[in-house]
C-alpha atoms as an extended CHARMM CRD file, in Angstrom:
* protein
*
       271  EXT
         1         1  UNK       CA            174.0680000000       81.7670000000      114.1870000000  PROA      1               0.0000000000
         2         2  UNK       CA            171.5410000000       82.7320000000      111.8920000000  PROA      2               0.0000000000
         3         3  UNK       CA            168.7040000000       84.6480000000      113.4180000000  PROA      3               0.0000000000
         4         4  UNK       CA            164.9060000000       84.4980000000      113.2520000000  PROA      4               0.0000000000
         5         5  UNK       CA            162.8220000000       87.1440000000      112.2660000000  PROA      5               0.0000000000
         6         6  UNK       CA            160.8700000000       88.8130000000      115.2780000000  PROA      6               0.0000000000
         7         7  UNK       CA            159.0010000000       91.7480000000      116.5030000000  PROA      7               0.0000000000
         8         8  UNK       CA            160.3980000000       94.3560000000      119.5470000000  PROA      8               0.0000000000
         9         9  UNK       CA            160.5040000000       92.3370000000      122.8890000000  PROA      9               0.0000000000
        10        10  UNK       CA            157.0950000000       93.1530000000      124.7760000000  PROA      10              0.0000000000
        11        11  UNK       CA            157.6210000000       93.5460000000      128.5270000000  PROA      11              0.0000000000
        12        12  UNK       CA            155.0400000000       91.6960000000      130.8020000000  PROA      12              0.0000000000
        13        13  UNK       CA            155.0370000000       91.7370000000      134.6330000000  PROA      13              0.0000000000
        14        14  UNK       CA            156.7420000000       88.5280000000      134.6560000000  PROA      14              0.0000000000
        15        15  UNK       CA            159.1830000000       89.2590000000      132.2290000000  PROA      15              0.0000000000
        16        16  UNK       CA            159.0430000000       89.6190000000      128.1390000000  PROA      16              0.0000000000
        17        17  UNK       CA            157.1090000000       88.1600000000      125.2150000000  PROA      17              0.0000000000
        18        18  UNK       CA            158.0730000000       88.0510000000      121.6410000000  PROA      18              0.0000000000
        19        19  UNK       CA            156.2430000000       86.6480000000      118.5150000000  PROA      19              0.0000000000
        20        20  UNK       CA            158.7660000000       84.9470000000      115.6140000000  PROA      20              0.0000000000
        21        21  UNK       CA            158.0530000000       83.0850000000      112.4640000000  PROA      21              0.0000000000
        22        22  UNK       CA            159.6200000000       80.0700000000      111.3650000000  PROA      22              0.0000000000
        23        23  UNK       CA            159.3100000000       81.1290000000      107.2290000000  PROA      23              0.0000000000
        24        24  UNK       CA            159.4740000000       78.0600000000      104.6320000000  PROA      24              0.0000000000
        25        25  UNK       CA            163.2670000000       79.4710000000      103.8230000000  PROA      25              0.0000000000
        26        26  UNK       CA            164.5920000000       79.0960000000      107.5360000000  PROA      26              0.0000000000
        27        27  UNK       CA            168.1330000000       77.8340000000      107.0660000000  PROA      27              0.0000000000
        28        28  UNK       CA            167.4050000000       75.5870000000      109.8310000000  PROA      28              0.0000000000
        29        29  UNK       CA            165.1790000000       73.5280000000      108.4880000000  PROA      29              0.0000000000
        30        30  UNK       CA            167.7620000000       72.1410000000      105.6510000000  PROA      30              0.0000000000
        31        31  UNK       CA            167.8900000000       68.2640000000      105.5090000000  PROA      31              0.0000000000
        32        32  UNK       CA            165.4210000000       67.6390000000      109.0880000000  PROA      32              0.0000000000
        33        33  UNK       CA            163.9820000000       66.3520000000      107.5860000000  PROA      33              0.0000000000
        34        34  UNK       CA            163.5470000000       65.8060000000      103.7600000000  PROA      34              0.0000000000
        35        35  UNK       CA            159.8200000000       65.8270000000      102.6280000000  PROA      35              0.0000000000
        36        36  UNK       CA            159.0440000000       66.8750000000      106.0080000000  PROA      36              0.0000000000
        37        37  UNK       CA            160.7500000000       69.2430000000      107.3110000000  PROA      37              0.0000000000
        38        38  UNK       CA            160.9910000000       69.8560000000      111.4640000000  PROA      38              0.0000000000
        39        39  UNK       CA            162.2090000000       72.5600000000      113.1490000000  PROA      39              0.0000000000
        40        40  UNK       CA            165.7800000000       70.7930000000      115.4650000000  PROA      40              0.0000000000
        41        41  UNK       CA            165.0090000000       70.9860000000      118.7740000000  PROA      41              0.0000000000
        42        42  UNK       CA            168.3430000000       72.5980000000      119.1460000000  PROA      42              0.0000000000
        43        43  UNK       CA            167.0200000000       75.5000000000      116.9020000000  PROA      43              0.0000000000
        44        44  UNK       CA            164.5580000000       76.6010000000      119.6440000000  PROA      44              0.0000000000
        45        45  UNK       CA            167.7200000000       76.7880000000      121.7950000000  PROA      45              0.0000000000
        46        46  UNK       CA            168.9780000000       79.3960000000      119.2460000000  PROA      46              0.0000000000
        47        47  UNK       CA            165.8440000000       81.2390000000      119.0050000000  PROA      47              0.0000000000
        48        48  UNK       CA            165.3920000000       81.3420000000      122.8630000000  PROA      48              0.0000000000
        49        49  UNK       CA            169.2030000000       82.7860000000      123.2590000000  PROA      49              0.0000000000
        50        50  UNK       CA            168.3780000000       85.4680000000      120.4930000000  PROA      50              0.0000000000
        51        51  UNK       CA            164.9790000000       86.4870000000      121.9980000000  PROA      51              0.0000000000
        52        52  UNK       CA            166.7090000000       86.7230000000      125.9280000000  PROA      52              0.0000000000
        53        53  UNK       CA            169.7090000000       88.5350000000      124.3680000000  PROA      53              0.0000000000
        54        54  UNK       CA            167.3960000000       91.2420000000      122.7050000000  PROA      54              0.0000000000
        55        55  UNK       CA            164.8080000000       91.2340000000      126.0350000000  PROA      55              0.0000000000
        56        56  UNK       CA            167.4700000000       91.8580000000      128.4030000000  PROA      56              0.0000000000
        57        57  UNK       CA            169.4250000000       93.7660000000      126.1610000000  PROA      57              0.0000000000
        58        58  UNK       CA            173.2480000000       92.2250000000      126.8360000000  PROA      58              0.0000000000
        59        59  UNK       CA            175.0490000000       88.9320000000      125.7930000000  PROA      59              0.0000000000
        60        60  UNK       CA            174.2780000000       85.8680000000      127.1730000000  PROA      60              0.0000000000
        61        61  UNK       CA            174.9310000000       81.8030000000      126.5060000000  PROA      61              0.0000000000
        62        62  UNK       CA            173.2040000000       79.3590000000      127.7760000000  PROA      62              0.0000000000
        63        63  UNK       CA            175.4010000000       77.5250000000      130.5390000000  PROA      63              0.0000000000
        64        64  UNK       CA            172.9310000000       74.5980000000      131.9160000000  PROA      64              0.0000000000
        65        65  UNK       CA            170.0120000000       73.3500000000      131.4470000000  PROA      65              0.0000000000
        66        66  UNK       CA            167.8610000000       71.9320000000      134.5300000000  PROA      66              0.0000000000
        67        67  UNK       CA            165.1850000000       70.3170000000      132.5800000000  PROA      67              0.0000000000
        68        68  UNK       CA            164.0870000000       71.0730000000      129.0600000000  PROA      68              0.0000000000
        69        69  UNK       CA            160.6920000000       69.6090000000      127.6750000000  PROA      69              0.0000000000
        70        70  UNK       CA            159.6640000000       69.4010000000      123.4970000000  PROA      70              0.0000000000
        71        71  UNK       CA            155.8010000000       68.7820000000      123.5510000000  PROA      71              0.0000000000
        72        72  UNK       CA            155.2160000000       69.3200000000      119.7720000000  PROA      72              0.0000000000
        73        73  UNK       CA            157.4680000000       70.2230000000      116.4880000000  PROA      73              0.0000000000
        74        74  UNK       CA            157.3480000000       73.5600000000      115.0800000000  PROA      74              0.0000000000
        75        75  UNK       CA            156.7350000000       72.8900000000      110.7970000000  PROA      75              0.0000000000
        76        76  UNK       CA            157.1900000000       75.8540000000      108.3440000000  PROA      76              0.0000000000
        77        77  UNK       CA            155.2880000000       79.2980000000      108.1820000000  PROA      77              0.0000000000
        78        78  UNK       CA            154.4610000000       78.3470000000      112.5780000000  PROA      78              0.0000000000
        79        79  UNK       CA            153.8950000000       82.0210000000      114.2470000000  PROA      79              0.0000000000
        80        80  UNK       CA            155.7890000000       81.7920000000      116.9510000000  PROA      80              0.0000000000
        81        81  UNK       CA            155.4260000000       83.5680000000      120.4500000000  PROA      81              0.0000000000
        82        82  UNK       CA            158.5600000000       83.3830000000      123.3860000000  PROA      82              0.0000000000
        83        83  UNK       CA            157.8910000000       83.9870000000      126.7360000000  PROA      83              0.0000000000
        84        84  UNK       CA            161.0880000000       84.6020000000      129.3440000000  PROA      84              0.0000000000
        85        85  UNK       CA            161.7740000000       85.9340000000      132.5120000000  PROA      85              0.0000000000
        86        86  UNK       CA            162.9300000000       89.2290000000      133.8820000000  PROA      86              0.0000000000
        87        87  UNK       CA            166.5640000000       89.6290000000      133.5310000000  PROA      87              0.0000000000
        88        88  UNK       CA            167.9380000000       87.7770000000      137.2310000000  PROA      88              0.0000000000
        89        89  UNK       CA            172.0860000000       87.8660000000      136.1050000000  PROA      89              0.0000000000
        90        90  UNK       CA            173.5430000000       84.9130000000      135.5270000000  PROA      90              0.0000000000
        91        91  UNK       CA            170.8650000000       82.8230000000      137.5100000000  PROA      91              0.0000000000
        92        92  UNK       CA            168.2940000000       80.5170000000      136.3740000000  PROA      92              0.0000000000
        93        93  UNK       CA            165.1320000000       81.5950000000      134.3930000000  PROA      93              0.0000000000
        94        94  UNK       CA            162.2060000000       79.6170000000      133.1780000000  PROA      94              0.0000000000
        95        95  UNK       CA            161.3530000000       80.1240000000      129.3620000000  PROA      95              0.0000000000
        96        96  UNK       CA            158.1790000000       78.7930000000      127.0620000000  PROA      96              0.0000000000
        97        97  UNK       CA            157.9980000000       78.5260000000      123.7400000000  PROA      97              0.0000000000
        98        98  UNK       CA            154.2400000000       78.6420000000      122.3270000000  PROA      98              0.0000000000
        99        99  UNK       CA            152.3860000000       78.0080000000      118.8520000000  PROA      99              0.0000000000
       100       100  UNK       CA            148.7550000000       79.4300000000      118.4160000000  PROA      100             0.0000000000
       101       101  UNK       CA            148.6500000000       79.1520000000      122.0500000000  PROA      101             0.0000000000
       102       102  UNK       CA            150.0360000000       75.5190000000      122.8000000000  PROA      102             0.0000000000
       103       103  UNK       CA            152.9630000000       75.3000000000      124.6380000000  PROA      103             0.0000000000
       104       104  UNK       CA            155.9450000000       73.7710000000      122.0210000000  PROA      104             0.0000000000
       105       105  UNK       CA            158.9900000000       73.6190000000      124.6400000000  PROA      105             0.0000000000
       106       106  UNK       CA            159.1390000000       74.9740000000      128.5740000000  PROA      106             0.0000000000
       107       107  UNK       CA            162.2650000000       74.5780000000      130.6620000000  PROA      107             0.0000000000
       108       108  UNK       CA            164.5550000000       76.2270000000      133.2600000000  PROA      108             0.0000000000
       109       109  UNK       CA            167.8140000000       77.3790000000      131.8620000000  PROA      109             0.0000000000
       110       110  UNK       CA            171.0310000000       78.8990000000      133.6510000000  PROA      110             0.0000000000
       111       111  UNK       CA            173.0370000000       81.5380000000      131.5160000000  PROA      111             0.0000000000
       112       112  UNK       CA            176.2950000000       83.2660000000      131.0800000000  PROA      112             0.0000000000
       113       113  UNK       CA            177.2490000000       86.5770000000      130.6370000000  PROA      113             0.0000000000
       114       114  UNK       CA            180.8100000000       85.3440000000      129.3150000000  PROA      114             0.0000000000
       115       115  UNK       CA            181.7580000000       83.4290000000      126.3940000000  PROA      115             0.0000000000
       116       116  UNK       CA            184.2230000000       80.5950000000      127.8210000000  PROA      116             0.0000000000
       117       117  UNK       CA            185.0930000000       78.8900000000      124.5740000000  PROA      117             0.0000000000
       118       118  UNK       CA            187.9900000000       76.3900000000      123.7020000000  PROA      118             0.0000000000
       119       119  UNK       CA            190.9880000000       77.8300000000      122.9210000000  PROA      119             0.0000000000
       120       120  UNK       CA            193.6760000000       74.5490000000      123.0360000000  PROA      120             0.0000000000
       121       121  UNK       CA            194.6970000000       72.6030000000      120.1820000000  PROA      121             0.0000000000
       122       122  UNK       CA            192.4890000000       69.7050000000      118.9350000000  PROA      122             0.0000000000
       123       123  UNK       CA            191.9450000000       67.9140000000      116.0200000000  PROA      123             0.0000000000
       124       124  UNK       CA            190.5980000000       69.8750000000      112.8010000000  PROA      124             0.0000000000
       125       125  UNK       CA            188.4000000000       67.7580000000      110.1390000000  PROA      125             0.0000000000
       126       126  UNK       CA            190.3110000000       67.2420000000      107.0820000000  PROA      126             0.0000000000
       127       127  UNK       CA            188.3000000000       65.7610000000      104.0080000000  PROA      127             0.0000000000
       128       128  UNK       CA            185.8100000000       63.2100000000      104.7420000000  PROA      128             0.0000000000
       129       129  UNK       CA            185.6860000000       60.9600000000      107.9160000000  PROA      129             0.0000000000
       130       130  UNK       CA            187.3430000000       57.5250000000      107.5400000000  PROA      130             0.0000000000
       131       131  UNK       CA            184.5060000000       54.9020000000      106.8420000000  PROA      131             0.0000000000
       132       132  UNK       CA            183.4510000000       52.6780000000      109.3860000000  PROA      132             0.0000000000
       133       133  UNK       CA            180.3280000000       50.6430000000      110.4710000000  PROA      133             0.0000000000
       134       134  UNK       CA            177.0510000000       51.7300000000      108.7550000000  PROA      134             0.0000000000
       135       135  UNK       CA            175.1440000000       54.5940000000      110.5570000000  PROA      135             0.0000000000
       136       136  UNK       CA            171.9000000000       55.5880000000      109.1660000000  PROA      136             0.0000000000
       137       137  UNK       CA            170.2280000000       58.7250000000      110.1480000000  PROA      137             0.0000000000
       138       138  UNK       CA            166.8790000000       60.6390000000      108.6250000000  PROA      138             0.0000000000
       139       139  UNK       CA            168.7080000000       64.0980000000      108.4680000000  PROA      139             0.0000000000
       140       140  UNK       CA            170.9940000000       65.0210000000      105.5990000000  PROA      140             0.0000000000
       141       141  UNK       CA            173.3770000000       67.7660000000      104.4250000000  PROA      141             0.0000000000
       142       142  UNK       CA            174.2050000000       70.5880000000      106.5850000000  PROA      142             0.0000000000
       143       143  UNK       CA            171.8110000000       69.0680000000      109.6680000000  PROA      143             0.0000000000
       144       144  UNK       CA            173.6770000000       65.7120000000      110.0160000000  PROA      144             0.0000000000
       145       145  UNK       CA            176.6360000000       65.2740000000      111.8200000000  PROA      145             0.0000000000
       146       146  UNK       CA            177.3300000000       62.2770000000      113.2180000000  PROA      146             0.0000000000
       147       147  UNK       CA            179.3270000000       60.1390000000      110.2200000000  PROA      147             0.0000000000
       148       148  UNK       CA            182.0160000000       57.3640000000      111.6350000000  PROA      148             0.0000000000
       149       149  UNK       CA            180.6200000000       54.5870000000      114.6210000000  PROA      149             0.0000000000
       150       150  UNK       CA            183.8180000000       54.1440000000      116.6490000000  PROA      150             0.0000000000
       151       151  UNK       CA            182.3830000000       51.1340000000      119.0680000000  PROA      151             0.0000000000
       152       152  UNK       CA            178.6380000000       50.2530000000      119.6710000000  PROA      152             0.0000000000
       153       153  UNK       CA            177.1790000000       47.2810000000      122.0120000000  PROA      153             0.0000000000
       154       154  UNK       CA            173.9600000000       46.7600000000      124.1490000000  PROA      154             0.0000000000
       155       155  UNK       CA            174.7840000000       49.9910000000      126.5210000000  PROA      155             0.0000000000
       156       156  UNK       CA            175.5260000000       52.4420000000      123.9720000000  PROA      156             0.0000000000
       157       157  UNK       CA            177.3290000000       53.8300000000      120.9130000000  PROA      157             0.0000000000
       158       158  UNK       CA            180.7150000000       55.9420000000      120.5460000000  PROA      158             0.0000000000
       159       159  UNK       CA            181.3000000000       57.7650000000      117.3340000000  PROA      159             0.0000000000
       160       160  UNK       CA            183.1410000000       61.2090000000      115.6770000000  PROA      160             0.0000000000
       161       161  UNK       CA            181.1090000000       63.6330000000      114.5210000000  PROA      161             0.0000000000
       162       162  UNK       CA            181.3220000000       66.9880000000      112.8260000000  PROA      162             0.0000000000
       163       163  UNK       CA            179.5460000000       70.2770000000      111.6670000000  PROA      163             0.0000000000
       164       164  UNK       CA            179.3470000000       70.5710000000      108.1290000000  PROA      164             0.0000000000
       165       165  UNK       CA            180.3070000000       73.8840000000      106.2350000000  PROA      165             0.0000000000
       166       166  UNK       CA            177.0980000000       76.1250000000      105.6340000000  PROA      166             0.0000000000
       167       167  UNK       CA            175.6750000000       74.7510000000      109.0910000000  PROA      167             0.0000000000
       168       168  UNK       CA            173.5880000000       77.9180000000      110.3800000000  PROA      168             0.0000000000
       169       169  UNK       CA            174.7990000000       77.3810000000      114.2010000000  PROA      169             0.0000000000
       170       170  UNK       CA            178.1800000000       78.5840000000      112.5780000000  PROA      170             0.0000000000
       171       171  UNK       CA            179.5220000000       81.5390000000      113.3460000000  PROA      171             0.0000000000
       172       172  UNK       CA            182.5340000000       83.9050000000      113.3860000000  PROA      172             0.0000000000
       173       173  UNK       CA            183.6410000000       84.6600000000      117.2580000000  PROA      173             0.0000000000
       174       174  UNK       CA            186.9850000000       85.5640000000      119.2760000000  PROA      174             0.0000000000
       175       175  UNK       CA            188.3760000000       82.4680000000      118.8320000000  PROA      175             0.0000000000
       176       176  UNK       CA            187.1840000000       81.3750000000      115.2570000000  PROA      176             0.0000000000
       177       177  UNK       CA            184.7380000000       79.8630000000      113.3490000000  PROA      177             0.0000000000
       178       178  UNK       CA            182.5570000000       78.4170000000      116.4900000000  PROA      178             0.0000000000
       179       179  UNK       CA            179.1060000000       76.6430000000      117.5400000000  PROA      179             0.0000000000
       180       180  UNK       CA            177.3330000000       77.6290000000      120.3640000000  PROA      180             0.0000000000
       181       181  UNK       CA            177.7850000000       74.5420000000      123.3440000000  PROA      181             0.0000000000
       182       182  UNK       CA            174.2990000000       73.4500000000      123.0640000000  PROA      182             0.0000000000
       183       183  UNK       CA            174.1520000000       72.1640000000      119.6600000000  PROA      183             0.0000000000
       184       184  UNK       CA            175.8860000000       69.5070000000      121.1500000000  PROA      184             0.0000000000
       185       185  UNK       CA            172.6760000000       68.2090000000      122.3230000000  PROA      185             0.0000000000
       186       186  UNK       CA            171.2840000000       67.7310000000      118.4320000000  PROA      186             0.0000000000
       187       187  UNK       CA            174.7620000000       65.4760000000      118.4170000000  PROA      187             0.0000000000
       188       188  UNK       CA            173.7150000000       63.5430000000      121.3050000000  PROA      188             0.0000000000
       189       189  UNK       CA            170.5440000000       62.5960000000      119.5940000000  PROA      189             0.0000000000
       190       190  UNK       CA            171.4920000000       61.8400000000      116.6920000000  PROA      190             0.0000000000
       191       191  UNK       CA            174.2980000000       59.0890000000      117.9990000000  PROA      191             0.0000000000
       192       192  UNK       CA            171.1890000000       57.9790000000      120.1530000000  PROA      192             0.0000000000
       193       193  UNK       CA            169.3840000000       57.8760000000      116.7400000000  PROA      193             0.0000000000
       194       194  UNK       CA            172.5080000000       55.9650000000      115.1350000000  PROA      194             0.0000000000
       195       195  UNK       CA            172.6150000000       53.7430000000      118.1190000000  PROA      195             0.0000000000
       196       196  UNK       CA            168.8110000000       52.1760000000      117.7480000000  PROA      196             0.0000000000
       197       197  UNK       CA            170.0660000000       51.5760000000      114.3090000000  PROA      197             0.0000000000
       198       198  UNK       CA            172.7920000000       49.8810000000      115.0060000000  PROA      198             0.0000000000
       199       199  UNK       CA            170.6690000000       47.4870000000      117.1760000000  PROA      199             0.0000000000
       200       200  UNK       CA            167.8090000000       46.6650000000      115.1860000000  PROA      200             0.0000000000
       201       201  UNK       CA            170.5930000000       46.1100000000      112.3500000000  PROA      201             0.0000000000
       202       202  UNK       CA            172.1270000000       43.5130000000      114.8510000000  PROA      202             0.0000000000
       203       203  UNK       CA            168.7570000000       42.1450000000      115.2340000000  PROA      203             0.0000000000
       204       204  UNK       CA            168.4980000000       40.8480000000      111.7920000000  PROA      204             0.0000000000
       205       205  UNK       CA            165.7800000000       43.7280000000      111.1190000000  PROA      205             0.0000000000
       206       206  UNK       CA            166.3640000000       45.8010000000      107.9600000000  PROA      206             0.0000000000
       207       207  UNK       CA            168.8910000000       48.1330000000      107.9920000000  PROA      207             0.0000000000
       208       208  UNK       CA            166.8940000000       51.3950000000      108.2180000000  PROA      208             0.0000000000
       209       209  UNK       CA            167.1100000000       54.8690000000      109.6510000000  PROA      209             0.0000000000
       210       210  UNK       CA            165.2600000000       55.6500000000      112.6740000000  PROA      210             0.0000000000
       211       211  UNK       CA            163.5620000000       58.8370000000      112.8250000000  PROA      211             0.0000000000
       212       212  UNK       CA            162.4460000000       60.1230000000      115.9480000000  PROA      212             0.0000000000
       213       213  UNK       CA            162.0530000000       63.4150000000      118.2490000000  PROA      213             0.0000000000
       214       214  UNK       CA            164.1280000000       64.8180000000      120.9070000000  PROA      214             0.0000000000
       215       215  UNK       CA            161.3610000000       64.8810000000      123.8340000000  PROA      215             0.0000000000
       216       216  UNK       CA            163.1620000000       66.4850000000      126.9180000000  PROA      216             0.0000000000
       217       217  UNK       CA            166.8080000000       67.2730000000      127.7370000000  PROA      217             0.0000000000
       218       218  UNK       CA            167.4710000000       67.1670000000      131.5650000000  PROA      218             0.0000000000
       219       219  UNK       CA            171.0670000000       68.2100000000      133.8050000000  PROA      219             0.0000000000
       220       220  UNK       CA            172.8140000000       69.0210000000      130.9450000000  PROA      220             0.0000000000
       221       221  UNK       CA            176.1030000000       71.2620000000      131.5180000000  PROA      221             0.0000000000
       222       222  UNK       CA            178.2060000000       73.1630000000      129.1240000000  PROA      222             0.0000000000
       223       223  UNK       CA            181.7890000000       73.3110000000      130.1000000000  PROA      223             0.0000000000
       224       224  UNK       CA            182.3130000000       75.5540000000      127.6890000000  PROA      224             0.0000000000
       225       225  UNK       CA            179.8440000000       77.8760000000      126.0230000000  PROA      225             0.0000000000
       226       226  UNK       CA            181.3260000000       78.0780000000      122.2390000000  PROA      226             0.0000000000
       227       227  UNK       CA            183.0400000000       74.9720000000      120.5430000000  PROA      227             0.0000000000
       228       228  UNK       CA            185.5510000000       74.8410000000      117.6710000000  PROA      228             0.0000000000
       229       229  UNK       CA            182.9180000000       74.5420000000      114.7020000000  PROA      229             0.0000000000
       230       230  UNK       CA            185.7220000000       72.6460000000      112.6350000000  PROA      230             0.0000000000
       231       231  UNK       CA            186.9710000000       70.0970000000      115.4290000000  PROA      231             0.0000000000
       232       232  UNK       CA            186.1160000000       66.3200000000      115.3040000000  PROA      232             0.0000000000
       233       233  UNK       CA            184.0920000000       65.7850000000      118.0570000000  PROA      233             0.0000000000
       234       234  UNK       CA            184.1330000000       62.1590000000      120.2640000000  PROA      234             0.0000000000
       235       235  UNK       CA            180.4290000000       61.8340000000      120.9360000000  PROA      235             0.0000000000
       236       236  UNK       CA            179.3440000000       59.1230000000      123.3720000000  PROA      236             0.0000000000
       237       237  UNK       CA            175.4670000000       57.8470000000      123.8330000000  PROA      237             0.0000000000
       238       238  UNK       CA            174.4330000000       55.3250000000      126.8380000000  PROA      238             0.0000000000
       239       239  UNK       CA            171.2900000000       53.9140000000      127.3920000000  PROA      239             0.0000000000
       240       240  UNK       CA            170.1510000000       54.9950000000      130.6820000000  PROA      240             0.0000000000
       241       241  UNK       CA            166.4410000000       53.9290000000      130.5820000000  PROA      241             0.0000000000
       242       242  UNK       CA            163.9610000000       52.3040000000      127.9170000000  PROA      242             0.0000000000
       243       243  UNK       CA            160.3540000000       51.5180000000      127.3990000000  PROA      243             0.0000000000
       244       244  UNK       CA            160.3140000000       51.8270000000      123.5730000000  PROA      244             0.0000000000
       245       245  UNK       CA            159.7500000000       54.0290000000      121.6290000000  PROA      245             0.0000000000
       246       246  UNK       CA            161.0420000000       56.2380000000      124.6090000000  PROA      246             0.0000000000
       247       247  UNK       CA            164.7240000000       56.0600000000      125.4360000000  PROA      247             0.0000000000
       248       248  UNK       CA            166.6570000000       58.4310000000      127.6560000000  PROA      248             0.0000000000
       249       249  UNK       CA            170.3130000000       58.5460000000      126.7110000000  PROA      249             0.0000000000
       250       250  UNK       CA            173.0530000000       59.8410000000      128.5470000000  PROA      250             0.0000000000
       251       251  UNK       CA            175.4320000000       61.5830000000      126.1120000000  PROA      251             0.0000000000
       252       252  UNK       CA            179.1500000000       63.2320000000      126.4370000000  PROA      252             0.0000000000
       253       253  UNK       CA            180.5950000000       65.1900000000      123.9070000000  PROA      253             0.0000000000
       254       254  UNK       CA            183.9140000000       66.1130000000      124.0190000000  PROA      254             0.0000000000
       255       255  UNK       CA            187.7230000000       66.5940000000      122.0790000000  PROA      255             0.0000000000
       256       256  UNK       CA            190.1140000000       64.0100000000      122.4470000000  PROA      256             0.0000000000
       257       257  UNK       CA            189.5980000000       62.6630000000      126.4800000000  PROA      257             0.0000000000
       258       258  UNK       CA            187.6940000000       66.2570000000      127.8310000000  PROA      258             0.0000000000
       259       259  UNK       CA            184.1120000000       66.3430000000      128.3360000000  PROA      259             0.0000000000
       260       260  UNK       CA            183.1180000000       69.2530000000      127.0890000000  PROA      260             0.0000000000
       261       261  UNK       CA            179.3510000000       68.9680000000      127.1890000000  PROA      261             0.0000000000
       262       262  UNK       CA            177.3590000000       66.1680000000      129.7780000000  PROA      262             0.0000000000
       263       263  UNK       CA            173.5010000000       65.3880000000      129.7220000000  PROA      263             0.0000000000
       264       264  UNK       CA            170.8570000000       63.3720000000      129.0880000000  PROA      264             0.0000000000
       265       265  UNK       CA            168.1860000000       63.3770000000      126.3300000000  PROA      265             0.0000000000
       266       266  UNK       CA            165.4100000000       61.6280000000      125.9500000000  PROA      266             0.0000000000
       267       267  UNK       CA            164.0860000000       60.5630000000      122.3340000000  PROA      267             0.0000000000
       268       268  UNK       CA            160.9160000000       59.1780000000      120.8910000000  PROA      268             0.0000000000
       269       269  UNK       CA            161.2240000000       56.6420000000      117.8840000000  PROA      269             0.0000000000
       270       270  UNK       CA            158.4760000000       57.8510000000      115.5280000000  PROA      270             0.0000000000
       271       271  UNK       CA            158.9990000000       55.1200000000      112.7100000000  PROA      271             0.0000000000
């Protein structure tokens, strides 16, 4: 994964602080979104696992996440500060992420000390996904993945998805060219995303792409903590609640019939 630049971890009595900067050139900001571009929620996840990894000074993946809350969008040239907790092994910490003193994202995450990652065969992507039914989606280039809508109805939406090449959550590791587990989330989300389109497209609305925010991320589990960054992934959103524009989804993403990652996000339609 491509890293953030930040200063020396600071330790506090509760833990250890670090100030970032999300610069104008951050790789993660490519295609979320055009004209406007957003920080992925996903990409805090990154940030957080770099600043913890440099704090406590050893490697660590995230492994769970209890509950996970986005209360504002980080935009270009934001001056960033982390706050974690003191190093507790493999238990559960609490983490917030702050701009000019407001509170961005705050959650409880579980970590790993050891990389479990999949090592089986599954199914590489080959050329471009076979078309299917329409999916519209804000992001573009390297920050969209979901491309092919397998089944959708009422409940929910199934669909492949994939991580382009030159995605910055790529990365060389023991097993490959991988992705760390929670990006899975961002793929989640965006079938969620695809999903509302889908619907208001049945509706007789205008076909359109629904942009939105990824608002909190609750009992998610990582089955494994890397994932094959080349595999075709079976993504899987349900509507578990509504009371527009808020939806909470419950999402699996997985490789052939194996859950690999289980959660649920919730998402606010913005347009």
């Amino acid at each position: 994964m491509n890293e953030f630049p930040c200063q020396p971890p600071v330790e506090t009595e509760t833990g250890w602080t670090v100030e970032a900067a999300l610069t104008g050139e951050s790789e993660y900001l490519r295609g979320h979104f055009p004209g406007r571009p957003i920080l992925p929620a996903v990409a805090q996840l990154a940030l957080l696992t770099q600043v913890v990894r440099e704090s406590w000074g050893r490697e660590v993946s995230i492994c769970s996440i209890r509950d996970l809350r986005f209360r504002m969008p980080l935009v270009p040239e934001a001056q960033i500060e982390v706050r974690v907790g003191a190093d507790k092994g493999d238990a559960e910490s609490r983490f917030g992420i702050f701009c000019a003193g407001k509170p961005v994202s705050q959650g409880i995450v579980s970590w790993s000390s050891e990389e479990v990652a999949v090592t089986s065969d599954y199914d590489r992507f080959q050329g471009s996904p076979p078309s299917g039914p329409l999916i519209l989606l804000p992001q573009e280039d390297e920050a969209r993945y979901v491309h092919e809508c397998v089944s959708s109805d009422e409940s929910g939406l199934d669909c492949l998805a994939r991580i382009p090449d030159g995605n910055p959550f790529r990365t060389e590791g023991q097993h490959g060219t991988e992705i760390p587990a929670f990006l899975a989330l961002e793929l989640g989300a965006q079938a969620a995303a695809a999903h509302e389109g889908v619907m208001r497209a049945a509706s007789g609305a205008e076909a359109t792409a629904v942009g939105g925010y990824v608002v909190r991320c609750r009992q998610a589990v990582f089955h494994r903590t890397a994932l094959p960054a080349d595999a075709v992934f079976r993504v899987r959103a349900t509507c578990d609640e509504a009371a527009p524009p808020l939806r909470t989804y419950k999402i699996s993403v997985g490789l052939d019939q194996t859950a690999l990652v289980e959660g649920f996000v919730s998402t606010f339609a913005s347009e």
